[in-house]
ZATORDREN-972034 format. One line per 10 residues: their letters; for each residue x negated, z, y of C-alpha. Coordinates in pm, whole numbers, plus 50000, padded with zeros to 5 digits. Each point is the difference from the previous one (the first is absolute). Layout:
A) X,Z,Y ~ ...
This chain:
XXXXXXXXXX) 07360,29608,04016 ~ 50050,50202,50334 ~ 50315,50181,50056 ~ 50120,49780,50296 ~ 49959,49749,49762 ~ 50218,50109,49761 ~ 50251,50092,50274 ~ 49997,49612,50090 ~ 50044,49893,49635 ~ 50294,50236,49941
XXXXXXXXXX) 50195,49909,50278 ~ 50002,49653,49789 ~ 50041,50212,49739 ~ 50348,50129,50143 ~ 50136,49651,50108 ~ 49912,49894,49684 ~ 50203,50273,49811 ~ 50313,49920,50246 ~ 49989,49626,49840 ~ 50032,50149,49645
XXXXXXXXXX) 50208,50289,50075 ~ 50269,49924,49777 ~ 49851,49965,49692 ~ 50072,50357,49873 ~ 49629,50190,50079 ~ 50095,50162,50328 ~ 50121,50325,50033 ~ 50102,50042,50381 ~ 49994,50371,50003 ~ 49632,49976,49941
XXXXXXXXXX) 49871,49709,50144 ~ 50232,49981,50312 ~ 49885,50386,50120 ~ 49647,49960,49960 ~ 49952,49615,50143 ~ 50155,50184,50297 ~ 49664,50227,50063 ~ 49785,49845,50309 ~ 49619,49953,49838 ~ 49674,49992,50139
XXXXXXXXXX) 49655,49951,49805 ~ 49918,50399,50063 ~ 50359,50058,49821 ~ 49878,49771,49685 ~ 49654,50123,50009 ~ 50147,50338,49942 ~ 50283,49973,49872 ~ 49982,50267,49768 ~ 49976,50243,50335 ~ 50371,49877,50082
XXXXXXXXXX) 50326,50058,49798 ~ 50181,49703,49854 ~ 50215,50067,49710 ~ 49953,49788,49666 ~ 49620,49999,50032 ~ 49872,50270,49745 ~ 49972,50263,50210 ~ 50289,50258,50003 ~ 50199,50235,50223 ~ 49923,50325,49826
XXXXXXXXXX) 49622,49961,49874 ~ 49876,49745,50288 ~ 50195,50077,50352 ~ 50140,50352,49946 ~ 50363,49908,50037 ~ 49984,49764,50273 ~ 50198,49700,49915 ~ 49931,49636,50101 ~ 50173,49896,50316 ~ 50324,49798,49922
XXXXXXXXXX) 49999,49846,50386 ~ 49652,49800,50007 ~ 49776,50273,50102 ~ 49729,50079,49789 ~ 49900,50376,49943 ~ 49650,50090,50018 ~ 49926,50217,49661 ~ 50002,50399,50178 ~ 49650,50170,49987 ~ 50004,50327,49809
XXXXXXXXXX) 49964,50330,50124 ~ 49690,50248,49817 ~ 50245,50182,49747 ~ 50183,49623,49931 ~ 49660,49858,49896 ~ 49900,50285,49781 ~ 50370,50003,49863 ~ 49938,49638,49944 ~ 49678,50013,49781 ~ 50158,50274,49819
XXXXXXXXXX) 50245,49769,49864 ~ 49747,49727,49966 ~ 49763,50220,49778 ~ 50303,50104,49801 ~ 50103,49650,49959 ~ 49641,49896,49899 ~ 49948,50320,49763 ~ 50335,49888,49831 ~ 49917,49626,49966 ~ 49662,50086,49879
XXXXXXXXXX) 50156,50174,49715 ~ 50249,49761,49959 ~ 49745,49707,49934 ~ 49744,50227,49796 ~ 50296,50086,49748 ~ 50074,49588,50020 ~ 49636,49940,49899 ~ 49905,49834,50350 ~ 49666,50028,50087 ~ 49940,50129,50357
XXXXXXXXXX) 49788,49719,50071 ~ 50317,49743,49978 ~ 50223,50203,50150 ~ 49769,50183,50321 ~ 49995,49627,50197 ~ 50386,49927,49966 ~ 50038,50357,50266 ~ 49753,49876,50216 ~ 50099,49918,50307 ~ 49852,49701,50166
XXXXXXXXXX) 49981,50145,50407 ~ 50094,49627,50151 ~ 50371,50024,50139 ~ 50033,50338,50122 ~ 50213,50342,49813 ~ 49957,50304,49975 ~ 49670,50059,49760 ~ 49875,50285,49866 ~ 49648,50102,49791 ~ 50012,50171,49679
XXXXXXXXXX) 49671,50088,49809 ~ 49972,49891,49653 ~ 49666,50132,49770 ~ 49858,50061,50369 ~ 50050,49662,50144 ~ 50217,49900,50268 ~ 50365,49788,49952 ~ 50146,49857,50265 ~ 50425,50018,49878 ~ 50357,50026,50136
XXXXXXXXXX) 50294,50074,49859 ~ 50101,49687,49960 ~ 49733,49807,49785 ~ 50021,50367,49775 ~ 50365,49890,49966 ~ 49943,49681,49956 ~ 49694,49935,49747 ~ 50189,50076,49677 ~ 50189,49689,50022 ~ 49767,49776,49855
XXXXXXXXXX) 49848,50231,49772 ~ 50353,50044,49878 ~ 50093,49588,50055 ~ 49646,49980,49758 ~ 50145,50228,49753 ~ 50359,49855,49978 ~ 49856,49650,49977 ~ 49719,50077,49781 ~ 49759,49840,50217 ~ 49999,49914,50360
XXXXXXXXXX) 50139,49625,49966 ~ 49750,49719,50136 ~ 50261,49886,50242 ~ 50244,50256,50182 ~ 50293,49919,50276 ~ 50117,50297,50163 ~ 50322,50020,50218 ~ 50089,50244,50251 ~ 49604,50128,49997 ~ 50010,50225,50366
XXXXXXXXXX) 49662,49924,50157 ~ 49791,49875,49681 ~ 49881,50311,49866 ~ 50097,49929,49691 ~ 49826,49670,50003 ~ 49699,50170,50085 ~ 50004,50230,49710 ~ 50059,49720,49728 ~ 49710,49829,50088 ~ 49784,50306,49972
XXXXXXXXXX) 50117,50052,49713 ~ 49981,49657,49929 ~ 49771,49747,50224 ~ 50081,49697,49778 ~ 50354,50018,50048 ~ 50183,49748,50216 ~ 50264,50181,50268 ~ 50296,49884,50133 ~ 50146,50249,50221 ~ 50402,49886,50165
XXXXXXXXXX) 50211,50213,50244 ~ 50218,49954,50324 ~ 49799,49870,50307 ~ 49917,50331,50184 ~ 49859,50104,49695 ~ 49804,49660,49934 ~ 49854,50046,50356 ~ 49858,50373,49913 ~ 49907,49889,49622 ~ 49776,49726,50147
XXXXXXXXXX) 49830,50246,50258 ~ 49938,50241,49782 ~ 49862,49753,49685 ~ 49821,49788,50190 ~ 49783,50259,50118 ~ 49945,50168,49671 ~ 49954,49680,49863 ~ 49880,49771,50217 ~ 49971,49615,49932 ~ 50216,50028,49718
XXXXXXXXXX) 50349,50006,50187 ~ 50209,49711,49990 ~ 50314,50029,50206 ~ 50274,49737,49832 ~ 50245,49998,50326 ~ 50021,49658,50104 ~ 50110,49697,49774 ~ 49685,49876,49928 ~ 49865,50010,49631 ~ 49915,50345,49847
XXXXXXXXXX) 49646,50039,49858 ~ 49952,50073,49617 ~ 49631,50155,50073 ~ 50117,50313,50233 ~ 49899,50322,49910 ~ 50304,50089,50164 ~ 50281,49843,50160 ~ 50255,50152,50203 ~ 50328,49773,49991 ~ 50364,50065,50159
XXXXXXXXXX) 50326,49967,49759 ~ 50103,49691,50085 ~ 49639,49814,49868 ~ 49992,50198,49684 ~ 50107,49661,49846 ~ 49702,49832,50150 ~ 49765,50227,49821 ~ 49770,49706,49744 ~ 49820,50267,49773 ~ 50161,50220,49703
XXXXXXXXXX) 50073,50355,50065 ~ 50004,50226,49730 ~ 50140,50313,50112 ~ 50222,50074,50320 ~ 49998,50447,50121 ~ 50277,50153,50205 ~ 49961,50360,50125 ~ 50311,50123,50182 ~ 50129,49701,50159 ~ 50269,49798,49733
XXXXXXXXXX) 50136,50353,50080 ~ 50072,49928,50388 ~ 50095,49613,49941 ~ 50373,49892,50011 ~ 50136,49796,49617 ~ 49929,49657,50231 ~ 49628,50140,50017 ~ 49932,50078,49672 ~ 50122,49665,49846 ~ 49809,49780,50268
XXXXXXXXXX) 49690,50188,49829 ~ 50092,49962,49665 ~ 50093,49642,50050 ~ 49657,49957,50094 ~ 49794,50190,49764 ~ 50181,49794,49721 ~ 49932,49683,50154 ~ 49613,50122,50063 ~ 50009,50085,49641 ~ 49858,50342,50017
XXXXXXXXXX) 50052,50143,49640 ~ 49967,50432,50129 ~ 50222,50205,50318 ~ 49818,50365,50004 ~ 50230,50196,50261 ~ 50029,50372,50096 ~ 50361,50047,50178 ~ 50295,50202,50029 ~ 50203,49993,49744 ~ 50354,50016,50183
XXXXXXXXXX) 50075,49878,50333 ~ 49943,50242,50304 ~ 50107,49792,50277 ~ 50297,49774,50088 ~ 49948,49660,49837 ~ 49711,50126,49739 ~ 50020,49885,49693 ~ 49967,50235,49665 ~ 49650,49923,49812 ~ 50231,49868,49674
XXXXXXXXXX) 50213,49751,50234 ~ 49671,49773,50138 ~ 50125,49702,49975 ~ 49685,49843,49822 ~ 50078,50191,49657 ~ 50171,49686,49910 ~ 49664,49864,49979 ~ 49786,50266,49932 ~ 50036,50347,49751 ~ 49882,50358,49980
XXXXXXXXXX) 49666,50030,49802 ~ 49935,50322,50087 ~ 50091,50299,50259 ~ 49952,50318,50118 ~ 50095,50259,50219 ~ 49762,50056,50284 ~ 50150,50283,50244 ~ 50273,50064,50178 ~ 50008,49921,50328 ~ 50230,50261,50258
XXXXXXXXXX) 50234,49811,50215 ~ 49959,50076,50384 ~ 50126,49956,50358 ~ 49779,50101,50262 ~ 50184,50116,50294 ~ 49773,50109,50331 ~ 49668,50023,49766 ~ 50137,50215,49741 ~ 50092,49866,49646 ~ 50329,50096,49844
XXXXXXXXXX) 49991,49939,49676 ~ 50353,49906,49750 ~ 49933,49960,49640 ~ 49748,49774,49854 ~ 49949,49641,49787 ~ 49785,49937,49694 ~ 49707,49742,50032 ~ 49911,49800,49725 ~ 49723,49779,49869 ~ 50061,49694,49789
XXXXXX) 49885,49724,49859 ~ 50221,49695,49986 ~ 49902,49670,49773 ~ 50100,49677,50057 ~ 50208,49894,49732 ~ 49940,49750,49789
């Protein structure tokens, strides 16, 4: 699948969502700002080069305080100065020296966890090389960030589940680290349509032939590798999923948002939620972790505290920071 073909599809995609806007999925500060940006194939070819917000990519680590544009214009991702880039793999090789002793006190062998940072070169970002026992790996600070969360999804599950629905997933990376972890395993990967238009550039080159994109109404395949679906056809979906993951997104999404979702995971049946998100609201219309509406449905197996995440403004490029929130990660069970 070409870019300009994807372009086509999601304008579809869009008129599509419009018909089945009110069925409690879409967030309008989201989806309305970014459906705004004017796309070409060299913008979804390299995406990763531009800044959108809601991706996987971030402010700080990714575009060195330049926001995304809130009027339709899309920022090209700055180029770094000599002293930025060597500040930059400073952090990076602090980052890595930190996560390698993280995982070697976890009892992960370097061999599971080495691919998950890997960085696969095919949309663009800023990558940098770090040398590992001599050889050469290609990184950026965002799959570094990024890789524990199926190694810790793994852990909290006690297995990587043989079907797994993720909402809110950025661009797919997590998607892409499941099934290195785990080939066998059967993806379904949901989010708002920007997203589903980036997701399905970025997949079906890393995985190519094994894409299925669910956005018209015609039947949904049971023999995809992975299929990439919008909210509104989650009900559509004819296999069993075992497991749905949520990293810092039920955070963003209004109460209307969060029940639409759980509606639909109990209707799908899937028996496991695995989340990491803030624990109290940060912005108007959030909703605290222990208010989602879908605890009717489903209760606290286990959870942890994960960090704590510093609340910021940027103003002109600089950060001002006010306080901060926990983030947790739980596991909820369907209840019987």
């Amino acid at each position: 699948m070409d870019s300009a073909y994807l372009i086509h599809r999601y304008s579809d995609l869009c008129a599509e969502a419009d018909r089945n806007a009110d069925l409690g999925w879409r967030s309008f500060r989201e989806d309305g700002q970014k459906r705004r940006f004017p796309l070409t194939a060299e913008i979804i070819d390299r995406f990763a080069d531009y800044i959108f917000g809601g991706i996987g990519f971030e402010v700080r680590n990714d575009f060195f305080g330049l926001m995304p544009s809130t009027e339709g214009a899309i920022l090209r991702r700055p180029e770094l100065s000599d002293e930025q880039r060597s500040q930059h793999l400073q952090t990076l090789s602090d980052l890595f020296r930190s996560m390698w002793s993280a995982f070697n006190a976890a009892g992960v062998a370097p061999k599971t966890w080495l691919p998950l940072i890997t960085a696969d070169n095919v949309v663009g970002g800023l990558l940098l090389t770090l040398t590992i026992d001599g050889q050469p790996l290609l990184v950026s600070s965002h799959t570094i960030r990024v890789a524990p969360r199926a190694l810790m999804m793994r852990a909290a599950l006690k297995g990587v589940p043989s079907s797994v629905l993720e909402i809110g997933g950025g661009h797919g990376r997590f998607v892409r680290d499941v099934l290195k972890l785990a080939p066998g395993t059967r993806i379904t990967y949901c989010d708002l349509p920007f997203n589903l238009l980036l997701a399905a550039r970025y997949l079906t080159r890393v995985f190519p032939g094994d894409v299925h994109l669910a956005w018209d109404n015609t039947p949904i395949p049971d023999t995809a590798r992975i299929t990439i679906v919008p909210p509104w056809r989650l009900a559509d979906i004819p296999y069993s999923i075992d497991a749905c993951c949520n990293f810092l997104s039920f955070q963003h999404m209004q109460a209307d948002n969060l029940a639409f979702y759980g509606t639909a995971l109990h209707q799908l049946g899937v028996r496991s939620i695995y989340h990491v998100n803030r624990l109290t609201p940060y912005h108007d219309g959030e909703v605290a972790l222990d208010d989602y509406p879908f605890r009717d449905v489903y209760e606290t197996e286990s959870r942890r505290f994960v960090a704590s995440a510093s609340k910021s403004h940027w103003i002109d490029g600089q950060e001002h920071k006010s306080g901060s929130v926990d983030q947790i990660a739980e596991v909820l069970r369907l209840k019987q």
